[in-house]
C-alpha positions in Angstrom: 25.0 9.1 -29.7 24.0 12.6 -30.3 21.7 14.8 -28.6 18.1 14.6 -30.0 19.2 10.9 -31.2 16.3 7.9 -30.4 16.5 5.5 -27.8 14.8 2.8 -26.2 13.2 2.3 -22.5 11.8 -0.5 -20.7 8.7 0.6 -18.7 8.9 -1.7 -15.6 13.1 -1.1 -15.5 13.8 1.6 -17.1 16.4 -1.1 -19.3 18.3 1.7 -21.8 18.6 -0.1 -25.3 19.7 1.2 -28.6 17.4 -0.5 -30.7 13.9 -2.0 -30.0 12.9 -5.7 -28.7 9.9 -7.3 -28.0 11.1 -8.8 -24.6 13.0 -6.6 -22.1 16.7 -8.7 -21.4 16.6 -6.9 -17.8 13.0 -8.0 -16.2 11.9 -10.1 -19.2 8.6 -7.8 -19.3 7.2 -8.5 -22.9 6.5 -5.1 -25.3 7.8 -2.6 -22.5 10.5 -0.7 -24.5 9.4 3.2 -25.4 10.2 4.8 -28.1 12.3 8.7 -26.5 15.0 11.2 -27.0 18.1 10.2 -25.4 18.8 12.9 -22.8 23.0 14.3 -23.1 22.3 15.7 -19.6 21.8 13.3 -16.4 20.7 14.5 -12.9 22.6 18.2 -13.6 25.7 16.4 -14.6 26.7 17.1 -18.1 27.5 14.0 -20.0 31.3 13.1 -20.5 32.3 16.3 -17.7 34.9 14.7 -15.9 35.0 15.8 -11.7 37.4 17.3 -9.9 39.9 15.3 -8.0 38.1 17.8 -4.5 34.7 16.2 -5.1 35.6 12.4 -5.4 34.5 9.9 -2.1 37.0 7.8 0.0 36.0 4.5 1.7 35.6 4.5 5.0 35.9 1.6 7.3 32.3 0.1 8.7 33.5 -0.1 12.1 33.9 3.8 12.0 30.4 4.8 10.7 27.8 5.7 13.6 25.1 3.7 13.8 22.7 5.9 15.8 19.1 6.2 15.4 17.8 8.2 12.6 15.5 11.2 14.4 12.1 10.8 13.3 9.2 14.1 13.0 5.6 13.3 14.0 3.8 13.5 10.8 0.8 14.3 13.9 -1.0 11.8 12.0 -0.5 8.8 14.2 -2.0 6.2 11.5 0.7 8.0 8.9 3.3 7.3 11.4 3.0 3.8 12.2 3.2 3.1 8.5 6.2 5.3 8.4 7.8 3.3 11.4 7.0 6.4 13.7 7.6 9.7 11.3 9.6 10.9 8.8 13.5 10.8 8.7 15.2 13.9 7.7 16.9 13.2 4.4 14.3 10.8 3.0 12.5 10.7 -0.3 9.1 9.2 0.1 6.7 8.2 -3.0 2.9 8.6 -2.1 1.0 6.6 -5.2 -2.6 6.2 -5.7 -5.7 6.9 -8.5 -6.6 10.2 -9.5 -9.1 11.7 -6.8 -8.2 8.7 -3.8 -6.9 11.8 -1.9 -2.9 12.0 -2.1 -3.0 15.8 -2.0 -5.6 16.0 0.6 -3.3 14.2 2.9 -0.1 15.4 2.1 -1.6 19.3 2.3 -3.0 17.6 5.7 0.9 16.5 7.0 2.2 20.0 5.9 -0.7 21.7 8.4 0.6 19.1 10.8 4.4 19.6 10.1 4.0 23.2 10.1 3.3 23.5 13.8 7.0 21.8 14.4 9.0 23.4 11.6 9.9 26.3 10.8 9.6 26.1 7.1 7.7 23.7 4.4 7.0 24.3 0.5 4.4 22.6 -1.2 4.7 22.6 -5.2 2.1 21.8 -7.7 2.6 21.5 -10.9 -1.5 20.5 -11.5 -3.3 23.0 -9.5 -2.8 27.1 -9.1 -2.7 28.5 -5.8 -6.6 29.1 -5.9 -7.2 25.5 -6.2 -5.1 24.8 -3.1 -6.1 27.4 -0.9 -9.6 26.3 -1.8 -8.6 22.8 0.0 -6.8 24.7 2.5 -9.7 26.2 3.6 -11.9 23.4 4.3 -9.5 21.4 6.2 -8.6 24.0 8.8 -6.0 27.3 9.2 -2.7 27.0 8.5 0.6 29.0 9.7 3.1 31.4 7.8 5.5 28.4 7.4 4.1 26.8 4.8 4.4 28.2 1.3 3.1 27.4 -2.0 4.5 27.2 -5.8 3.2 26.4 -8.8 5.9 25.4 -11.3 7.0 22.4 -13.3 10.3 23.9 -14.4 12.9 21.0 -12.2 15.5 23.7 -12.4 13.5 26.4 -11.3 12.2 24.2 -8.4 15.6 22.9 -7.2 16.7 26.9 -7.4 13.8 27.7 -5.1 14.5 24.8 -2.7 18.7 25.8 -2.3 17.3 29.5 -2.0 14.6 29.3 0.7 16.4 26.0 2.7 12.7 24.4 4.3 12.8 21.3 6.4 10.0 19.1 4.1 9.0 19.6 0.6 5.9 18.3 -1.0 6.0 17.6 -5.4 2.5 16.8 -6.8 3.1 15.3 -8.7 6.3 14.3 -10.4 4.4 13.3 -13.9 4.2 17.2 -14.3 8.0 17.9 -13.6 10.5 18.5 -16.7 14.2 19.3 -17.4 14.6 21.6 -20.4 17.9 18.8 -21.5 15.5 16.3 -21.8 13.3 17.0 -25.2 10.5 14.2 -24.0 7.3 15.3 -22.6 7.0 15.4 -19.0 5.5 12.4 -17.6 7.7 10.2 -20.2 10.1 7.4 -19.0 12.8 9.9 -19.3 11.4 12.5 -17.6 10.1 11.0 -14.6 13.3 9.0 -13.8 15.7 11.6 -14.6 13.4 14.3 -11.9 13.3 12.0 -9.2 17.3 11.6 -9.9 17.5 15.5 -9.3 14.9 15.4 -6.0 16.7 12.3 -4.3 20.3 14.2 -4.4 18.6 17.6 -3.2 17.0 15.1 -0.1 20.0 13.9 0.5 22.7 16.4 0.4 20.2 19.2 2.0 18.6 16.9 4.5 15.3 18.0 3.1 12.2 15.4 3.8 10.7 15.1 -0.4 7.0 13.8 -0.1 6.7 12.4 -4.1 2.9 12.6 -5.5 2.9 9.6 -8.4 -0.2 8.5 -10.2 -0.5 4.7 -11.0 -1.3 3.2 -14.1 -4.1 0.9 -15.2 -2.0 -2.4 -13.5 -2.0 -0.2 -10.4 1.9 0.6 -10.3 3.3 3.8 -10.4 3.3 5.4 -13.6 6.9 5.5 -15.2 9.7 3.2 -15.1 9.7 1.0 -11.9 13.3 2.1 -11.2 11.6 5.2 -9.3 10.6 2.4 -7.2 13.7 1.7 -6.4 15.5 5.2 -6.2 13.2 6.1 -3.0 13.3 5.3 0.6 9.9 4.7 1.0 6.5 4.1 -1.2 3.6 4.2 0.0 -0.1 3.0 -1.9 -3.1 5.3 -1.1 -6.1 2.2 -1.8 -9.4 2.5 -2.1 -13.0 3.0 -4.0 -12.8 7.2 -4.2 -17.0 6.8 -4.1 -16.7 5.2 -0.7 -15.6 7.1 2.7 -12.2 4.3 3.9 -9.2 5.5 2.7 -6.1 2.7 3.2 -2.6 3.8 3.2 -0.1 0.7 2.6 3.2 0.8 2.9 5.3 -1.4 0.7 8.5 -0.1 0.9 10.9 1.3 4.1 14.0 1.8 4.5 13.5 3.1 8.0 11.0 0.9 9.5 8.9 -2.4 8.6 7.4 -2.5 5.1 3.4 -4.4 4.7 1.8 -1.6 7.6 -1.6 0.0 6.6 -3.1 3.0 8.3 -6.7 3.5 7.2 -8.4 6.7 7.2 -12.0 8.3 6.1 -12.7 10.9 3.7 -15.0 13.3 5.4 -15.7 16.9 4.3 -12.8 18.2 6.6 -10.3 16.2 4.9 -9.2 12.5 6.3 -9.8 11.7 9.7 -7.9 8.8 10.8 -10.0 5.4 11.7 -8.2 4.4 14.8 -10.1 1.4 15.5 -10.1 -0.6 12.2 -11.9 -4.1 12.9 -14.7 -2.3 14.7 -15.3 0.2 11.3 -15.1 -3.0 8.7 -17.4 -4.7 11.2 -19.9 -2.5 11.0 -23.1 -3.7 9.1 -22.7 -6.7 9.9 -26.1 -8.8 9.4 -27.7 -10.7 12.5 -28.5 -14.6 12.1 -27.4 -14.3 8.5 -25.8 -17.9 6.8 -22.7 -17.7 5.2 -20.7 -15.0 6.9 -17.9 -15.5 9.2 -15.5 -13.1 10.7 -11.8 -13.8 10.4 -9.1 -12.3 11.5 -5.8 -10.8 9.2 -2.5 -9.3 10.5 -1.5 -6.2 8.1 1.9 -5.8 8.9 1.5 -5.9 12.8 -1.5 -4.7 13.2 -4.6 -7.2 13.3 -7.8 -6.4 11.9 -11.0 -8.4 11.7 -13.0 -8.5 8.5 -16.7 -10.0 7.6 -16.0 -13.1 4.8 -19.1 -13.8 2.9 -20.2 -16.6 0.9 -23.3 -17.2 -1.4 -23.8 -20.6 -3.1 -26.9 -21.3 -5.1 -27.9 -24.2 -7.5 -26.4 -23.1 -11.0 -28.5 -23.1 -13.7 -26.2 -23.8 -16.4 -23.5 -26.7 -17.1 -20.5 -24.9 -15.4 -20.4 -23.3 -12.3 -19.6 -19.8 -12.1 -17.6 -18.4 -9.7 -16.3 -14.6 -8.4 -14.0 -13.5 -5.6 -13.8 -10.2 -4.3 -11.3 -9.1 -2.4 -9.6 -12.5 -2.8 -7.7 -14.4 -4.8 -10.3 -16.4 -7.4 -7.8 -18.9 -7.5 -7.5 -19.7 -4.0 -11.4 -19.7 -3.9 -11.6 -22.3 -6.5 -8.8 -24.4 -4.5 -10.5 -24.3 -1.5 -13.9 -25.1 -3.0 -12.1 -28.2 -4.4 -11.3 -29.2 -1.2 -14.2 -29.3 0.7 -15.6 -31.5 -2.9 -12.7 -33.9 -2.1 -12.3 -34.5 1.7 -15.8 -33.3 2.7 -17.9 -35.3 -0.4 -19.7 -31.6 -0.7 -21.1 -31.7 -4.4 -20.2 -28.1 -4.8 -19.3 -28.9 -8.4 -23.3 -28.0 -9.3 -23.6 -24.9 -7.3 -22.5 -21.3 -8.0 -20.2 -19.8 -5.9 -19.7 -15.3 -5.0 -17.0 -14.9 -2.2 -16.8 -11.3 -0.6 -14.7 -9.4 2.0 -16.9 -6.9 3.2 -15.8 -3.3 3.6 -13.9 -3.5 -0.1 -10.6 -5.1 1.9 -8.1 -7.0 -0.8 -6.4 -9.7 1.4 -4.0 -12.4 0.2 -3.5 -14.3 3.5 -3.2 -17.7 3.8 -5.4 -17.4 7.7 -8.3 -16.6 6.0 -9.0 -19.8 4.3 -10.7 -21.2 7.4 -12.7 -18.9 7.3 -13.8 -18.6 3.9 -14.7 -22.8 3.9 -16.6 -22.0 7.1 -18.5 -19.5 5.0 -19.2 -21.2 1.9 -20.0 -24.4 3.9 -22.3 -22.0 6.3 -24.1 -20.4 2.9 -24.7 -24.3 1.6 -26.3 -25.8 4.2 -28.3 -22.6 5.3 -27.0 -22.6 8.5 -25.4 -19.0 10.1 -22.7 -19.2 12.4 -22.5 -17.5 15.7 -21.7 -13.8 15.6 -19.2 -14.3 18.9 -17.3 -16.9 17.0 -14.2 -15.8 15.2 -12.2 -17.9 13.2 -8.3 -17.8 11.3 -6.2 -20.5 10.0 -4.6 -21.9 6.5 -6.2 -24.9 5.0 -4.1 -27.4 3.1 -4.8 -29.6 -0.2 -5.5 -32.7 2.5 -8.0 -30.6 4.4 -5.5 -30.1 7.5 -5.7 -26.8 9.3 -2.3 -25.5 9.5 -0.5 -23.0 11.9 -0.3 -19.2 11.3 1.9 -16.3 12.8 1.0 -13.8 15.6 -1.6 -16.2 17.1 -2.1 -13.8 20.5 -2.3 -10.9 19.2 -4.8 -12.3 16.9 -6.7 -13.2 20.0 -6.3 -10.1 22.1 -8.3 -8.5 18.8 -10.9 -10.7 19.2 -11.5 -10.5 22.9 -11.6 -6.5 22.6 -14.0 -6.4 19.7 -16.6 -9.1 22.5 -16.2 -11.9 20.7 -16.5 -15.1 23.5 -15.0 -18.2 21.0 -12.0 -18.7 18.8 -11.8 -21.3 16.2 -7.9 -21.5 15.3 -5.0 -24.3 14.4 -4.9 -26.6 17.1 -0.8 -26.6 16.5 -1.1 -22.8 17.2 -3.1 -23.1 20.9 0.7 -23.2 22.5 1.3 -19.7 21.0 -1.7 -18.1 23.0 -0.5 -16.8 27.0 -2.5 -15.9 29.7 -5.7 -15.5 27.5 -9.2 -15.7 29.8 -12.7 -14.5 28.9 -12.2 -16.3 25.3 -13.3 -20.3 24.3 -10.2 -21.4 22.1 -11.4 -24.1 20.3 -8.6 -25.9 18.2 -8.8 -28.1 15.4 -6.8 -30.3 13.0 -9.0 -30.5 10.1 -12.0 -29.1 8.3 -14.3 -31.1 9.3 -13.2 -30.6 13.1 -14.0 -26.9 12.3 -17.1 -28.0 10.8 -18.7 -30.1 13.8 -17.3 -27.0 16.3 -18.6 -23.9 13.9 -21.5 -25.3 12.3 
């Protein structure tokens, strides 16, 4: 095919095709091919240039390969870190995504200030901002050293010149929608673009042992923007969550190569910058009303940290023929399974009442532990009767009403007893899990309505 010739890319694979289709053969997405110039030259290799015999690999056996630990730099962010799995590895390519104005650049311009106290040299590169705009941040989250220097360029070859010329130990690219190669006639933030870029950065991060901090925006569906194959090219991604109109910040991480992946650090946006929220479950407890019906606090592990959240519930008499029902911050079809449930075992006749579940704080939470709690709250709200503000509860519900066991039971527990709380409603098949725990009722129980004579 020649160069300047059409071809087709799949937006969630980046799937190559010479001609369009309306289902994508490769992740059977449906009208994800785009319509771009097909590139003659790939990640500085021209296409068809055969390589010397000096530059090709050998296999080497795998009982001859080291296997020692990876060294890891203190971002000096300790809630960055633990998402990490305890700092950045030299070498690695990490993604940071999140909506415009959620902060990405405040906190990586934070980890350079950090980094630049333990290495000797950093570059930051924006291709959005001029060096005005950034010093103008600069100045309002502190004073920096000599060792960190700034560019402004979107040029990929002029950036990758700059990075083999100056050698520093982390680089930071915000973001890499703005990054072009002159081979490649798309515009820069295109399919092509964006995969071919991030095909240039991972080879400089691993043949120079650079650390490449990756600024991606996300698209409407809350992936990054581009083909999801960058995904998949970098060591690590990382989601920067959260309402840019409230103070909480939560970084997710939810993918590592060097450490575990489903670890959340949260953070709040002050005028400094982001000061790190240490103590999560007191923060997201915060508020909460006294003597109030229909709110229960629960307890969620994020990765391995544990962190105990307000569930509300408000059910009311609906005024029309069907029942309307909203979930925020969980899944509205779990809500209506559970709600079904307590119709079924518990002869609630929930069918003729309106339903609006919330997890306070603005906390999006998939798992299954919470259910407990959210029956607890929704039966609470119903009969008008508050449950006690010492009394936490976790544990999946089933289609029969049973309450079934959950993981990391104690230290599910331990969070508890910190935060004051005196009673803990969990799955009586998890009570065998919990060691050595006094100062704390645990009350276990088998089914809903066990729950509901001990809560309620």
């Amino acid at each position: 095919m020649k160069k300047g010739s059409m071809v087709f890319f799949c937006q969630n694979c980046g799937y190559e095709s010479a001609k369009w289709s309306g289902q994508c053969p490769a992740c059977h997405g449906w009208n994800t091919f785009v319509e771009e110039p097909k590139a003659e030259k790939r990640m500085g290799v021209t296409a068809g240039k055969k390589r010397t015999g000096s530059s090709k690999s050998s296999p080497v056996s795998i009982n001859r390969i080291s296997s020692g630990e990876q060294e890891r730099i203190s971002t000096g962010m300790a809630e960055l870190d633990q998402v990490l799995g305890g700092g950045i590895v030299p070498g690695s390519l990490i993604l940071v995504g999140g909506d415009p104005g959620i902060g990405k650049s405040t906190l990586l311009l934070q980890v350079c200030r950090n980094l630049a106290e333990r290495l000797p040299d950093l570059l930051y590169i924006s291709g959005e901002e001029s060096l005005q705009q950034i010093k103008l941040r600069a100045s309002r989250i502190g004073s920096f050293r000599e060792s960190l220097k700034l560019l402004c360029e979107t040029n990929l070859a002029d950036i990758e010149e700059t990075v083999l010329r100056e050698k520093p130990k982390a680089v930071v690219i915000d973001s890499i929608q703005t990054m072009y190669q002159e081979e490649i006639s798309s515009a820069p933030g295109s399919v092509s673009q964006v995969r071919e870029a991030t095909g240039v950065l991972m080879r400089l991060a691993k043949e120079q042992g650079i650390t490449i901090f990756i600024v991606g925006h996300v698209t409407k569906e809350g992936t990054v923007a581009g083909p999801r194959v960058l995904e998949h090219m970098v060591d690590t991604v990382l989601y920067f969550e959260g309402d840019r109109h409230a103070s909480y910040r939560i970084l997710r991480g939810v993918k590592n190569r060097f450490g575990s992946t489903n670890e959340i650090g949260v953070f709040e946006m002050q005028e400094d910058g982001l000061r790190e929220v240490a103590n999560p479950s007191e923060y997201m407890l915060s508020g909460k009303p006294e003597g109030a019906s229909g709110s229960v606090v629960a307890c969620a592990m994020e990765g391995t940290r544990p962190m105990l959240l307000e569930v509300q519930a408000l059910v009311c008499r609906t005024n029309f023929g069907l029942p309307r029902r909203t979930a925020a911050g969980m899944d509205y079809n779990r809500v209506n399974l559970l709600m079904a449930v307590l119709e079924k075992r518990l002869n609630l006749p929930l069918s003729s009442y309106d339903a609006y579940v919330n997890i306070a704080g603005g906390m999006r939470l998939n798992e299954p532990a919470m259910d407990l709690a959210l029956v607890l709250a929704v039966i609470s709200s119903y009969k008008d009767i508050p449950v006690s503000e010492k009394t936490i509860v976790f544990g999946e519900v089933g289609l029969s009403g049973e309450v079934r066991a959950v993981n990391m039971v104690q230290q599910r527990v331990q969070e508890a007893k910190k935060l004051g709380f005196t009673r803990a409603v969990l799955p009586k098949s998890s009570l065998g899990q919990v060691k050595n725990m006094t100062g704390i009722e645990l009350a276990g129980v088998a089914t809903v309505r066990d729950a509901l004579r001990i809560v309620i």
